[in-house]
C-alpha positions, 0 to 999 in steps of 0.5 A, a space after each residue: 431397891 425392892 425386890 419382888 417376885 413377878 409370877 409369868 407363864 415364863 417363870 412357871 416353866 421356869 420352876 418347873 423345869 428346874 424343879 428336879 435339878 435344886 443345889 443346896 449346900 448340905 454341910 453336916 458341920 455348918 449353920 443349922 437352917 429352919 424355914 418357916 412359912 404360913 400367913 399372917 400367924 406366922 408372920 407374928 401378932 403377939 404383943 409383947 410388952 403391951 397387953 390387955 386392961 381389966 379396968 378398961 370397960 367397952 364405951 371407957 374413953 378415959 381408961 386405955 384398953 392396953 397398958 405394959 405389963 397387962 394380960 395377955 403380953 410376953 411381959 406378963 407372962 414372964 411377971 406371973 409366973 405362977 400363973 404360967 408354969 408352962 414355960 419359964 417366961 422369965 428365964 428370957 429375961 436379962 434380969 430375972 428378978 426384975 421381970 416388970 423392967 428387965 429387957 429381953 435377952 437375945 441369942 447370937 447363937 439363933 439367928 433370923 431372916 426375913 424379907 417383911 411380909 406383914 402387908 400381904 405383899 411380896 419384896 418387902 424390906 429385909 429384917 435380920 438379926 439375933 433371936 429375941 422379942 420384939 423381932 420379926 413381927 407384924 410389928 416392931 413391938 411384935 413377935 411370932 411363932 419364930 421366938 419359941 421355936 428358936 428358943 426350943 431349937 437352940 437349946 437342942 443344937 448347944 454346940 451349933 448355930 441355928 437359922 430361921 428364915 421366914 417366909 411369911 405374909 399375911 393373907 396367903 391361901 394355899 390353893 392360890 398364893 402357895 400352890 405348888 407345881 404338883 397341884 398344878 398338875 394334878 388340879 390345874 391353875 399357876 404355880 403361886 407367887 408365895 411359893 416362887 418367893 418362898 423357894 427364891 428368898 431361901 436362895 437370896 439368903 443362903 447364897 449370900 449368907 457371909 453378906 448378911 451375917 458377917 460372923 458367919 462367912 465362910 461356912 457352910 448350911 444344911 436345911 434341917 427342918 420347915 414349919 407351917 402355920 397357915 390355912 386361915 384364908 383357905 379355911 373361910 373360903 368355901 372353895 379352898 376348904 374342901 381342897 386342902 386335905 389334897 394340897 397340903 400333902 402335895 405342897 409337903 412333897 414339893 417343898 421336899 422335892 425342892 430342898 432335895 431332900 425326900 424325908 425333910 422334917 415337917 411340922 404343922 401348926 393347925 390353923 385354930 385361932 378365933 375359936 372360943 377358949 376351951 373349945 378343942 376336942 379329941 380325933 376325929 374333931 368332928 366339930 372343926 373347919 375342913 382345913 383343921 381336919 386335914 392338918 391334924 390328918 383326919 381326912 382321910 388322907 394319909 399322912 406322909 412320913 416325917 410330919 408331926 402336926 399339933 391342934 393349936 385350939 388349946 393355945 387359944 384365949 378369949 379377949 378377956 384373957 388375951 389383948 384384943 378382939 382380933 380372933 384371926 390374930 390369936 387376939 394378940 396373945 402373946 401366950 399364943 403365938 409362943 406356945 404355937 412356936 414350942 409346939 413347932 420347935 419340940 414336934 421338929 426336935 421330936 422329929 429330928 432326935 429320932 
C-alpha cells in the first residue's frame, strides 16, 4: 500500500504546534545521515550509460540519437578520461581497465533512501540500497546529484557509514509545495505538502532504520548535514520569483528548527540548468534569473551562517555535448548532475571539517 501525505487544516496545526518539540536520535558514534531535497534535478536525470550520437543529424530516421558509451553519459566520461580530468569517472568502476564494459561499483558503506518522487507525486514506492549508478533516478537507467555526493561523502567519513535520504519530486516550488511554517506566518497560505512529506519520510526511514537495513539494526544516527537543488518551478513564475530571496532563508531555518539543530550544515545547488554552456559570470550575476541570485546570496539578503552555495551554470552543457534537448533537465547530462553532486558533497565537507 502506498503511502501519502494528505495536506489538511488539521495536520498544519498539527506541524505547527509540534514544530518546536522534534526528537531525533543524535549518536555521535551511529550512521552518519544526509538529507537531500529539491525537484526533479534532484531527483536525478543524468544518463548513465546511454548518451549522446554525433553521426546522428536532426530529421535522421535511421541512425539513433543515443547509443551506450556516447557523449554526455557516466560511461564516457569514465572511457574519456582525458577529456574529464575532473574527477576520475573510472575509478567508479569494478574493472578500471576495462571502462567500455565494466559494471559500476557499489559501496555498502554509503547507503540510499527514497520514497520514488520522478512523477510529481507524493507516496511513491520505497527505493533503497548501496550507492551506485544506475540508482535513485527518474529512471532505473538514471542517476542524480545523490551519486557524487556520496561518493565525496564516504571517502570523508572512512571509518563510519553514511545515509542519504532523498526527499525529491519533480515539479516541486518553494513558495507552494515546501512552503515552511515561517513563511506561512510571515507571508500567509498553508504549509506545503512537499514540506509535510520531507519532515515525515526522514521520520519513516530513520524510525525503522533496522527494518530497512537489516545491517544496521541497532544502531543509532545523527543527522549531519542537508542539500538543496531546487528552484526551477519558482524561477519561470513571475510570482514565486521575486519571493525567493525571503523564503529560502525561512525555509533553511525551519528545516534547522525542525531537526533540532540551530547550525545544520546547509549546502545549495543554484538552479542553472538550461542556460547557454559557458554562460556564467562573476557576483553580483547581473545577468541571472531572481532565484539564482537569491541562492548565490546576492540579494541582498543575509546569508545565515553555516550555508556554503555554488552557481551550478559552469556544470552546464549544450545538447551537442550533452544527451538531449531537455534544457531543465541538465539535457541529460551525466557530467552535469555529477559535478552538481561534488560541488554539494565538498561545499558540505567544507562545512562539516571546520
Amino acid at each position: 500500500m502506498k503511502h501519502t501525505v494528505i495536506l489538511t487544516a488539521a495536520l498544519a496545526l498539527s506541524a505547527l504546534s509540534s514544530f518546536s518539540a522534534p526528537e531525533w536520535d543524535d549518536d555521535p558514534k551511529g550512521i552518519k545521515v544526509f538529507i537531500l531535497a529539491g525537484q526533479s534535478n534532484m531527483v536525478g536525470y543524468g544518463k548513465t550509460e546511454d548518451g549522446g550520437n554525433p553521426a546522428w543529424k536532426a530529421g535522421d530516421k535511421t541512425t539513433p540519437k543515443e547509443i551506450k558509451g556516447g557523449i554526455g553519459c557516466l560511461r564516457y566520461m569514465a572511457i574519456h578520461k582525458d577529456k574529464h580530468p575532473e574527477y576520475d569517472y573510472a575509478s567508479l568502476l569494478a574493472d578500471p581497465s576495462q571502462p567500455e564494459t565494466s559494471p559500476w561499483k557499489t559501496r555498502k558503506d554509503v547507503k540510499v533512501w527514497w520514497r520514488s518522487g520522478h512523477s510529481g507525486k507524493l507516496g511513491g514506492e520505497i527505493r533503497k540500497g548501496d550507492l551506485g549508478p544506475p540508482f535513485q533516478g527518474g529512471s532505473p537507467s538514471w542517476f542524480g546529484p545523490e551519486y557524487a555526493f556520496g561518493q565525496v561523502i564516504g571517502d570523508y567519513y572512512k571509518n563510519d557509514d553514511v545515509l542519504i535520504i532523498k526527499t525529491a519530486w519533480g515539479g516541486h516550488s518553494l513558495n507552494g509545495n515546501f512552503r515552511s511554517p515561517t513563511m506561512v506566518e510571515k507571508r500567509g497560505g498553508e504549509i506545503g505538502a512537499s514540506y509535510l512529506a520531507m519532515i515525515e519520510y526522514t521520520r519513516e526511514c530513520l524510525d525503522n532504520l533496522g527494518e530497512h537495513f537489516p545491517e544496521w539494526k541497532g544502531k543509532g544516527y545523527r543527522i549531519v548535514g542537508f542539500g538543496w537543488h531546487q528552484g526551477f518551478n519558482d524561477r519561470v513564475s513571475k510570482t514565486d520569483s521575486p519571493l525567493y530571496k525571503d523564503n529560502l532563508p525561512d525555509f533553511i531555518a525551519d528545516v534547522r528548527k525542525e531537526f533540532a539543530n540551530p547550525n545544520l550544515p546547509f549546502v545549495i545547488a543554484s538552479t542553472g540548468m538550461g542556460n547557454k554552456e559557458g554562460s556564467q559570470e562573476e557576483p553580483p550575476y547581473a545577468g541571472y534569473s531572481e532565484v539564482e541570485k537569491a541562492q548565490l546570496w546576492v540579494s541582498g539578503v543575509e546569508k545565515p551562517a553555516n550555508v556554503l552555495s555554488i552557481d551550478t551554470r559552469p556544470f552546464g552543457r549544450d545538447p551537442q555535448n550533452a544527451v538531449s534537448t531537455m534544457g531543465h533537465h541538465w539535457n541529460h547530462s551525466g557530467y552535469s548532475y555529477f559535478m552538481v553532486g561534488k560541488s554539494l558533497g565538498d561545499n558540505m565537507v567544507n562545512l562539516i571539517g571546520r
